[in-house]
Structures are given as structure tokens and as C-alpha cells.
N, C-alpha and C positions, 0 to 999 in steps of 0.2 A: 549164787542161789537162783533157781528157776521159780520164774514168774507163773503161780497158777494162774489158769483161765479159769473163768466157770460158764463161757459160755463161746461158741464158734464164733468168727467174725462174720458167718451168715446168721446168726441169728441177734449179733450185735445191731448188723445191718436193716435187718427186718424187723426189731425195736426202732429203730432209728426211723424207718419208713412208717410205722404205725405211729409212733407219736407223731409226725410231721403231720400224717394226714387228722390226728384227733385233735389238733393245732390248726387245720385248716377249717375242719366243723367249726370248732370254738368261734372262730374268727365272724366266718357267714352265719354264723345263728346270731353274735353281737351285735355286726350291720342289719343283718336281720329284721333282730329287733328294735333296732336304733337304739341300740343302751350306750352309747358314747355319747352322747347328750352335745353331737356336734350340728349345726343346721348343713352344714356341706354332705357331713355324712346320712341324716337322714333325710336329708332331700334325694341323695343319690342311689342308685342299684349298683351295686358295687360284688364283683363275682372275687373268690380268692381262689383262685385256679389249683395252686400248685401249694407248698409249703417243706422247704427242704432245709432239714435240723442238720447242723455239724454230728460229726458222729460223740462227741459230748454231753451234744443234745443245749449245751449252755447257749447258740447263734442259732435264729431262724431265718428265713431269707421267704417273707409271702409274697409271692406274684399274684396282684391284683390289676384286674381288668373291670373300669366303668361302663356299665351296658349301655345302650343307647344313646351311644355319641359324648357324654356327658364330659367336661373338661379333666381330662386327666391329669395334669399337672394340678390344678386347686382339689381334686381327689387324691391324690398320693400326698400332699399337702397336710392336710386334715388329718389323714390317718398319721402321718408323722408326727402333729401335733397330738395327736392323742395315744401317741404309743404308749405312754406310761401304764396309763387304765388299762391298754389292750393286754399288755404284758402283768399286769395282776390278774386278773381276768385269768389268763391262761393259764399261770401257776396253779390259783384257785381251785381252776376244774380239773387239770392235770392231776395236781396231787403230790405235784414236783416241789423237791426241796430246791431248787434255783431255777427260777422263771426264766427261761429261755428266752436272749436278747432280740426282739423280734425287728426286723429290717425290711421295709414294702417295698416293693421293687415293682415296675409296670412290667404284666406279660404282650412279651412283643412275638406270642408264639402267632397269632392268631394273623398280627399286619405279616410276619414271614408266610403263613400258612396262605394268603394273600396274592401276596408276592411270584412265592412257587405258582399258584396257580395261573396267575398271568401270564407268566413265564409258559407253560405248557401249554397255553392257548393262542400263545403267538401263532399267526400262521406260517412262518417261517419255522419253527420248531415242530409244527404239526403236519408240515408238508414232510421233514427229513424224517420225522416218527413213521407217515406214511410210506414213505420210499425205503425204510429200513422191512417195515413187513412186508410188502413187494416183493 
């Protein structure tokens, strides 16, 4: 017996990407406004970069970054302890009949983004960049 769809796998997809990102609002307007009733997290500025849902939508994965230096291990910390709240929280505003398991991960795009740039500013790499346009 053939499985109906009712909807493409791009537009599965593109569900998938809008909830993640109405998962990452939720998240930064709660830091936001300190309604975790955590001192770690309202003392801290805490960005939620990214937020990417399994395509079930049941696992989130939020990449969070503390702004100005602030210890990022006692920040991913806190938020872990407080996943519980964050993951009502999200159902709530969602609207979702299963709150999505939400997982804080630090984004490391920003030390790579870093990184690369050192890298291209070696003067060894910026002498051969020069020697190739030559």
C-alpha cells in the first residue's frame, strides 16, 4: 500500500527551518528577559545563534554564544540546568503537541570564523595569494 504525502520534502524541510528559527526568537526574548529566574543567566548576554530541529521537530540542538567574554562553560551550565523551563516555554508559545528536546551546544562558528581569518592574514599565505595574482 503506497504511503500518501501531503506535503514535499522541501516543504517538510522549510517547516523544519521555520520552527527552528521561531525556537530561536522564543529562546532570546526568555534570556532576554531573564524569565529563567537563573542569576548566571541574568547576569549574562547570552546570543542563540542558530537552532536546528530534527526533521520530527521532537530534538533541538541551540547554538549559544556569551557576549563579552563571559564564562561559557558556567553559561551552557545554567542553561542546561534550566532546560526543563526552557523546553515548556517553547511548547507553550509553539503550540506544539511535543516540546521539542532542546540540547545547548556552544557556537564555535565565530573562534572558527577567527581562525580562518588568521589564517589568511599570515604573511606567508598573503605573500603566495599575492604571487598567484602576479
Amino acid at each position: 500500500m503506497a504511503k500518501h504525502q501531503h506535503s514535499t520534502p522541501e516543504q517538510q524541510s522549510v517547516r523544519v527551518l521555520k520552527v527552528g528559527e521561531r525556537v530561536r526568537h522564543i529562546l532570546s526574548e526568555l534570556l532576554a528577559r531573564g524569565e529563567a529566574h537563573d542569576e548566571v543567566l541574568s547576569a549574562s548576554n547570552i546570543a542563540v545563534t542558530e537552532v536546528r530541529m530534527t526533521p520530527d521537530l521532537r530534538n533541538a540542538k541551540a547554538y549559544v554564544k556569551p557576549l563579552l567574554g563571559e564564562d561559557e562553560a558556567v553559561v551552557l551550565k545554567a542553561l542546561r540546568t534550566n532546560t526543563a523551563f526552557f523546553q515548556k516555554e517553547v511548547a507553550q508559545r509553539l503550540g506544539l503537541k511535543f516540546a521539542p528536546r532542546l540540547n545547548f551546544q556552544p557556537d564555535e562558528s565565530f573562534d572558527e570564523a577567527d581562525r580562518i581569518e588568521r589564517l589568511l592574514n599570515d604573511p606567508k599565505v598573503v605573500r603566495d595569494l599575492d604571487d598567484d595574482e602576479g
